[in-house]
C-alpha positions as CSV (number, residue, x, y, z in Angstrom):
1,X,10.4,-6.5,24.0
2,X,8.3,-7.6,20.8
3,X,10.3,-9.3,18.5
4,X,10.8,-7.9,14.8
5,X,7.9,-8.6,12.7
6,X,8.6,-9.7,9.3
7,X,7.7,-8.0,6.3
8,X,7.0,-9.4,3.3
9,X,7.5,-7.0,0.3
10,X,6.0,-7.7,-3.4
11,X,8.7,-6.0,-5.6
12,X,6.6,-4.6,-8.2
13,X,6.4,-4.6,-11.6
14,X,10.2,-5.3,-12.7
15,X,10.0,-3.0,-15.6
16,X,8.4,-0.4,-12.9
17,X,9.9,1.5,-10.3
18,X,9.4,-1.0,-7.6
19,X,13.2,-2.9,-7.4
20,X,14.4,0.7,-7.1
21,X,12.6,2.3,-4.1
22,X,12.6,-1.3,-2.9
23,X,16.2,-0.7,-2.4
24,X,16.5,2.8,-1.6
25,X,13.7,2.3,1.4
26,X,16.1,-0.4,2.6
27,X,18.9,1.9,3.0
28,X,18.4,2.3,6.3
29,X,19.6,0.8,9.8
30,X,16.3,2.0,11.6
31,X,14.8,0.2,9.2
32,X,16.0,-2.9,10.6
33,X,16.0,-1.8,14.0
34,X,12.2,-2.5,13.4
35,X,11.2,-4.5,11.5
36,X,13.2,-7.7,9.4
37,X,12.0,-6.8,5.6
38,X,11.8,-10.1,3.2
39,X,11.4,-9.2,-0.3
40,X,9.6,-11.4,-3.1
41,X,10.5,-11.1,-6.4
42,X,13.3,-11.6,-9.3
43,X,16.9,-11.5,-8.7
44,X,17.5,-10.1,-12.0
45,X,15.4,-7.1,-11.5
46,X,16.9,-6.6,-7.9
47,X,20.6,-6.9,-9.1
48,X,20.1,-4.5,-11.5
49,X,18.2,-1.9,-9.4
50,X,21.3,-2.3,-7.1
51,X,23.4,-1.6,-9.5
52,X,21.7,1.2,-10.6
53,X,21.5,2.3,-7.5
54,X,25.1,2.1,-6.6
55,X,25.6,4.5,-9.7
56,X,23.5,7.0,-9.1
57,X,22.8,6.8,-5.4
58,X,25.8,5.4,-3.9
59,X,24.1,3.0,-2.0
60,X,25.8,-0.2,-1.8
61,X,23.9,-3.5,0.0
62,X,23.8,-6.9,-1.3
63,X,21.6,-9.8,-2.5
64,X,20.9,-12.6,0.0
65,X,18.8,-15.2,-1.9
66,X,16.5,-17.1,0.9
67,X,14.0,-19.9,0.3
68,X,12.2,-19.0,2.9
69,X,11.5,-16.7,5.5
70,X,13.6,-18.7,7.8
71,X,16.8,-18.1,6.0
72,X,16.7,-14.7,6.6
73,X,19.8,-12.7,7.8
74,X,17.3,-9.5,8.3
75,X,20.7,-7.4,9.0
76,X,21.2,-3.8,7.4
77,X,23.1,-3.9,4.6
78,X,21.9,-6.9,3.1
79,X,18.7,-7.1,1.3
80,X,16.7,-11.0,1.7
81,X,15.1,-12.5,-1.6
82,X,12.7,-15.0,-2.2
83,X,13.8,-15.5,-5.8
84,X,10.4,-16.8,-7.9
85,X,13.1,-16.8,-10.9
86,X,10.3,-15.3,-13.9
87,X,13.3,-13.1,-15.2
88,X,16.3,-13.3,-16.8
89,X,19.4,-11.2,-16.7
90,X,18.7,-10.8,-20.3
91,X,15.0,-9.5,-19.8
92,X,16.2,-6.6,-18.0
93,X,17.5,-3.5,-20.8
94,X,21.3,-2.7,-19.7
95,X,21.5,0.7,-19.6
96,X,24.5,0.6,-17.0
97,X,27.2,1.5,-19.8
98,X,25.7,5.2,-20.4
99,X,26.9,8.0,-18.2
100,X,23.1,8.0,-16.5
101,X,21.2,4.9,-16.8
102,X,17.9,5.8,-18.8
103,X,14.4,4.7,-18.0
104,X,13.8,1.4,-19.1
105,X,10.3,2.6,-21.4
106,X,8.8,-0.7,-21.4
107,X,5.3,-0.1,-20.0
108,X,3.0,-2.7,-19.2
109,X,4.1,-6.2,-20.2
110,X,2.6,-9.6,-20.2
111,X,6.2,-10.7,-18.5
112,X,5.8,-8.0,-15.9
113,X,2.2,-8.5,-15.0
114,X,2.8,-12.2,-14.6
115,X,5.7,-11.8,-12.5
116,X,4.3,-8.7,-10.5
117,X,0.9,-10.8,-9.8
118,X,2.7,-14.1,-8.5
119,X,4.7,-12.2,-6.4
120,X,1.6,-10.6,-4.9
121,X,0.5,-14.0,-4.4
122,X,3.4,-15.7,-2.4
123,X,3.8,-13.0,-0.3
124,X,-0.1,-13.8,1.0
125,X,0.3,-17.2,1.1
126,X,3.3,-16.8,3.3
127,X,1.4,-14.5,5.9
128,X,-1.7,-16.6,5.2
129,X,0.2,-19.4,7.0
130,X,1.7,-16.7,9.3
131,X,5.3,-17.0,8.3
132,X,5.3,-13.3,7.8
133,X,3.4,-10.8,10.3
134,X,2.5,-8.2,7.7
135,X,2.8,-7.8,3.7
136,X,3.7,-4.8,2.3
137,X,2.9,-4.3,-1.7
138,X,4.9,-2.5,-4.6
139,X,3.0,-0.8,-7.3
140,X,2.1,-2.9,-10.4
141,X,0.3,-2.5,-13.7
142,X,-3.5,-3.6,-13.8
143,X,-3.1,-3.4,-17.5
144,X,-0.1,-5.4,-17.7
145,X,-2.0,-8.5,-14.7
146,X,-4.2,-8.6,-17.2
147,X,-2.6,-9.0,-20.0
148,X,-0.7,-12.2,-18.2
149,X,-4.1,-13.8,-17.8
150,X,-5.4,-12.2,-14.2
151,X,-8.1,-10.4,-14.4
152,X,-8.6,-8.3,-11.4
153,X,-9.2,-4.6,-10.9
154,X,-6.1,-4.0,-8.7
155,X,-4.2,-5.6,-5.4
156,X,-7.6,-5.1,-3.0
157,X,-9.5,-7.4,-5.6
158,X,-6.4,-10.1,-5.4
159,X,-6.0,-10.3,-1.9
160,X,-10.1,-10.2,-1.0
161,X,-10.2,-13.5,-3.7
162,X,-7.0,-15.2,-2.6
163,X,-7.8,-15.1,1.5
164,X,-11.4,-15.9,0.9
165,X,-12.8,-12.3,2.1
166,X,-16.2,-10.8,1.6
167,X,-16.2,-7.9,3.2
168,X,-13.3,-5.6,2.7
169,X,-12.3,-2.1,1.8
170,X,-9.6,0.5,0.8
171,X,-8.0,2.9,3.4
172,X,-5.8,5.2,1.7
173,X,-3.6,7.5,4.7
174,X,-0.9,10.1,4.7
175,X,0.0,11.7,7.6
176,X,-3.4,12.3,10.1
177,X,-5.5,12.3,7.3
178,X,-7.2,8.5,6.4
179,X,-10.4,7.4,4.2
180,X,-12.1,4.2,3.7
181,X,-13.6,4.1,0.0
182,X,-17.7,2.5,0.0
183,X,-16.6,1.6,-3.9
184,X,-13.0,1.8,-5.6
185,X,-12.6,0.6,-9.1
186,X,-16.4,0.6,-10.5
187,X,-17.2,3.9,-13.0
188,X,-18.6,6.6,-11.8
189,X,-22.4,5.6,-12.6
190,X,-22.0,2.2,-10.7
191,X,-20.6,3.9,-7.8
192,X,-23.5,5.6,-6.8
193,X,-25.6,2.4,-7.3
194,X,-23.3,1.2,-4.6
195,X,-23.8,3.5,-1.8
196,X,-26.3,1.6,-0.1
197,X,-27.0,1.1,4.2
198,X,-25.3,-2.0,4.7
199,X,-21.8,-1.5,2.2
200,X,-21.9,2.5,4.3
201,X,-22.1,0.4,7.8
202,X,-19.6,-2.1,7.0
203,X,-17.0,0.6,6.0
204,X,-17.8,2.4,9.4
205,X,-17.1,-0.9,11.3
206,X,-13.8,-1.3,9.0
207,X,-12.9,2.7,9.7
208,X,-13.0,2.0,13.5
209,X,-11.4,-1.4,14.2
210,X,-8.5,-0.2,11.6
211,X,-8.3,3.0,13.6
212,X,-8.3,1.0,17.0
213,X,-5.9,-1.5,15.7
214,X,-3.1,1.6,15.9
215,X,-3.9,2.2,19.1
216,X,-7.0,4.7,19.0
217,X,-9.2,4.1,21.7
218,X,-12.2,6.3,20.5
219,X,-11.6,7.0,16.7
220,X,-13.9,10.0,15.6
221,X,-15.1,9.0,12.2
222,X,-16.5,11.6,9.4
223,X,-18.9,10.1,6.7
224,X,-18.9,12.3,3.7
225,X,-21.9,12.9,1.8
226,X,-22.2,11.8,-1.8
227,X,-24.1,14.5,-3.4
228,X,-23.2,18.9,-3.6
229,X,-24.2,19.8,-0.4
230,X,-25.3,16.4,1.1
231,X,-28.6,16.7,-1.6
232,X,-30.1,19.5,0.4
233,X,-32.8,17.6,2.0
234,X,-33.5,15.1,-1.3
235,X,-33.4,18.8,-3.5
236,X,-29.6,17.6,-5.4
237,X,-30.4,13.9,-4.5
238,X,-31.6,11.3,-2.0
239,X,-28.3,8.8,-0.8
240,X,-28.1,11.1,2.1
241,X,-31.4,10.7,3.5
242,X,-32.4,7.0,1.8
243,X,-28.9,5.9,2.7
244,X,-26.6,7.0,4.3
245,X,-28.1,8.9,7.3
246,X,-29.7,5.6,8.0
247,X,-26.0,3.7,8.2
248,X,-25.0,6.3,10.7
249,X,-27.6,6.0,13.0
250,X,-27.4,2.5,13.2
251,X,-23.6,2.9,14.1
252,X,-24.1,5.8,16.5
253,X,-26.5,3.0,17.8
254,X,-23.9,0.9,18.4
255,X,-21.7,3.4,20.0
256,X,-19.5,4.3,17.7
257,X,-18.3,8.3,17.4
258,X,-19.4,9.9,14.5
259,X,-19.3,13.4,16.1
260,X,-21.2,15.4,13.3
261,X,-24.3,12.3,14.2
262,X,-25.1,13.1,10.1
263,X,-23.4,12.9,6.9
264,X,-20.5,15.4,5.8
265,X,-20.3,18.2,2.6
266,X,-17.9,16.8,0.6
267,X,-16.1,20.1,0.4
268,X,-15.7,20.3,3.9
269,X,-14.8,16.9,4.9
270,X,-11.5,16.9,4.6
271,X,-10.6,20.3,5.8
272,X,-12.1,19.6,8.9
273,X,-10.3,16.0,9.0
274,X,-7.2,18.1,9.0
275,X,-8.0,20.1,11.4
276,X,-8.6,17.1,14.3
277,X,-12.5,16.9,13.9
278,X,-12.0,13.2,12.8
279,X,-9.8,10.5,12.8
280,X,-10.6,8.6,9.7
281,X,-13.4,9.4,6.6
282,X,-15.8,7.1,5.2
283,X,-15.9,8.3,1.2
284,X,-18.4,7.0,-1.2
285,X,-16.4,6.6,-4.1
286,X,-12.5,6.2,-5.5
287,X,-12.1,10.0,-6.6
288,X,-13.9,11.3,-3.5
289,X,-10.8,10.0,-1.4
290,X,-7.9,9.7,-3.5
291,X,-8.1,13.3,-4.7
292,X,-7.3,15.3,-1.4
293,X,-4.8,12.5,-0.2
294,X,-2.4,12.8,-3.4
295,X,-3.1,16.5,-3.0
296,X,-1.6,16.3,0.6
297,X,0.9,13.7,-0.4
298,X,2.1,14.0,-3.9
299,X,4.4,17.0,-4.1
300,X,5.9,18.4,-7.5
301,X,8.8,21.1,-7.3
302,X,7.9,23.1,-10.2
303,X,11.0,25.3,-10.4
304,X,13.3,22.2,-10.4
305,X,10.4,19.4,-12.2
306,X,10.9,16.7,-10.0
307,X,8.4,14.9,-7.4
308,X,10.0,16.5,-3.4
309,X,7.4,13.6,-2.4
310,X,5.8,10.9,-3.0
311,X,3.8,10.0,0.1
312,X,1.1,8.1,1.3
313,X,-0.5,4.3,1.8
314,X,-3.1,2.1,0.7
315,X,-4.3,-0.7,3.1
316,X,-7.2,-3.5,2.3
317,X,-9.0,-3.3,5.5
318,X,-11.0,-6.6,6.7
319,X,-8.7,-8.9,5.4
320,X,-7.8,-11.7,7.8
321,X,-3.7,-10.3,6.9
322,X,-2.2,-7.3,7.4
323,X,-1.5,-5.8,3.5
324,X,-0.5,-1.9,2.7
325,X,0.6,-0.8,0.0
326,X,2.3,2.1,-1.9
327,X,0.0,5.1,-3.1
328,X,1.5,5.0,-6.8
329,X,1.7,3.3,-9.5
330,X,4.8,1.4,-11.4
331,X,6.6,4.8,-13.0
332,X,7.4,3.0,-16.5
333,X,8.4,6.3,-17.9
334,X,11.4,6.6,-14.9
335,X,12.0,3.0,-13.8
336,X,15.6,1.8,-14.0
337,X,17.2,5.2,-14.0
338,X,17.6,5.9,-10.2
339,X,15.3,8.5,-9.2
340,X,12.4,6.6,-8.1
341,X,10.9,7.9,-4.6
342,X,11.4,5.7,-2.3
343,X,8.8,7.7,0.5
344,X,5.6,5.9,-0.1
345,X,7.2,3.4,0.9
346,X,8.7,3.7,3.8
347,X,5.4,4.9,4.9
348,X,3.8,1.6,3.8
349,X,6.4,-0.3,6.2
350,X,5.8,2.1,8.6
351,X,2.9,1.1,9.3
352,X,2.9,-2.7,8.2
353,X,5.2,-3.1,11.3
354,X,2.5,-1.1,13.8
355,X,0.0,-3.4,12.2
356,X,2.1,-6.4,12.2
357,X,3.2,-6.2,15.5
358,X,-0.5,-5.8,16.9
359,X,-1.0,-9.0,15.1
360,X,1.2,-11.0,16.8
């Protein structure tokens, strides 16, 4: 039997929604039944998101504060902290006294964004020297990192620079339906500079080891077009032909499974994807692929106005550590009064612990 792998979980932004679902996801005895979950971040934020918590939720765990992974009691009901102490009590707004705790309304802070970004970076230094087997991120504010002094684009950027990785790319997943992004955070002008032969290989190589890494012998991989149409022969564009078409033969080359042998209309990709013709998607660009997976996993009740889900992940493939992540952001204008949702969450440790445990 394969021991536990350990998780370690950035909390977030501490004026975000982050300590909240961070708790609520840990609500939960199959939780540890699989996995031993370490969480980095501020024990002021965390006291008060259990707190809050226990008032709205009734959900009732405690604080273990660890300095290091070894300390852990990793035993439902108690939640383990490394404590990087950038908070205190007094930075966190008290809303406990009111009938319903309100929304803190701080937005993006330089307090936040510091805190947030050197939580990130513990949590890879720890699996960097492999005393955690997978890291697992809560959202936080790229405004608010940069405020503090960081400037990166978002968590890919941070992890590519802090493990020294070249090559890497952005699967987001929900369900049966995955993509790997050729270009993320660039405008929309630059990102069709970008798709180029060798970045459209390399995210084909990245789509089928990640795929093979959760146990997929033969992943069938989709490549969507960039242009209406796939550019109708050069007519609405040339990436297809110039590009692209050559990156897939040289994979189908190598032996990979592209079934379609060509590049896919955007407006069918994913339709197809759902329906079993492929595995993962290589997308050219952030919208391309973020817009059908928050279509699939973000769920509002409109009679009622609240979110019924919040699902999904985000993983930096071709790092040399596992990292996924939640497919949201911080939720400024709800943090702090209880009705975060926890679920993208608990998909992100779903599978950090397949990834993890593959890893060891």
């Amino acid at each position: 039997m394969i021991e536990r792998p350990i998780l370690g979980i950035s909390m977030g932004d501490p004026f975000g929604n982050g300590p909240e679902i961070t708790v609520k996801a840990l609500n939960s005895r199959a939780v540890y039944e699989r996995c031993k979950p370490l969480i980095v971040g501020d024990r002021a934020a965390m006291e008060y998101a259990l707190a809050v918590s226990a008032k709205v939720n009734g959900i009732h765990l405690k604080l273990h504060v660890v300095a290091s992974p070894e300390e852990g009691l990793y035993e439902y009901g108690t939640i383990d902290l490394i404590d990087l102490g950038y908070l205190k009590d007094s930075d966190i707004p008290n809303t406990l006294a009111k009938d319903k705790p309100e929304p803190f309304r701080l937005g993006p802070t330089k307090l936040g964004g510091e805190a947030s970004f050197q939580y990130v970076v513990k949590v890879i230094e720890l699996a960097m020297a492999n005393k955690v087997d997978a890291t697992v991120t809560n959202a936080f504010s790229k405004e608010a990192i940069n405020m503090a002094g960081h400037h990166y684009s978002g968590h890919t950027e941070v992890y590519a620079d802090y493990t020294h990785t070249k090559r890497y790319a952005m699967m987001l997943a929900h369900e049966d339906l995955r993509v790997v992004h050729v270009s993320t955070h660039v405008s929309l002008r630059q990102a069709c500079d970008r798709v180029k032969k060798a970045r459209v290989l390399d995210c084909i190589h990245m789509a089928n080891d990640a795929m093979k890494a959760i146990g997929i012998a033969n992943p069938k991989i989709g490549v969507a077009g960039l242009n209406p149409h796939c550019g109708e022969n050069g007519m609405f564009g040339t990436e297809e032909v110039e590009e692209i078409q050559p990156a897939i033969d040289a994979a189908l080359a190598e032996g990979i499974n592209i079934p379609e042998k060509k590049p896919t209309p955007p407006d069918t990709v994913f339709s197809k994807a759902l329906g079993g013709w492929y595995d993962i998607v290589v997308v050219m660009y952030h919208d391309q692929g973020h817009i059908p997976l928050k279509v699939k996993g973000f769920v509002y009740n409109k009679a009622e106005q609240h979110w019924d889900a919040v699902a999904g992940i985000n993983a930096t493939l071709g790092l040399p550590i596992v990292r996924v992540s939640v497919d949201h952001g911080t939720g400024y204008g709800h943090a702090g009064d209880g009705h975060a949702n926890e679920l993208s969450l608990i998909n992100a440790m779903e599978l950090a612990i397949l990834y993890g445990k593959n890893r060891r």
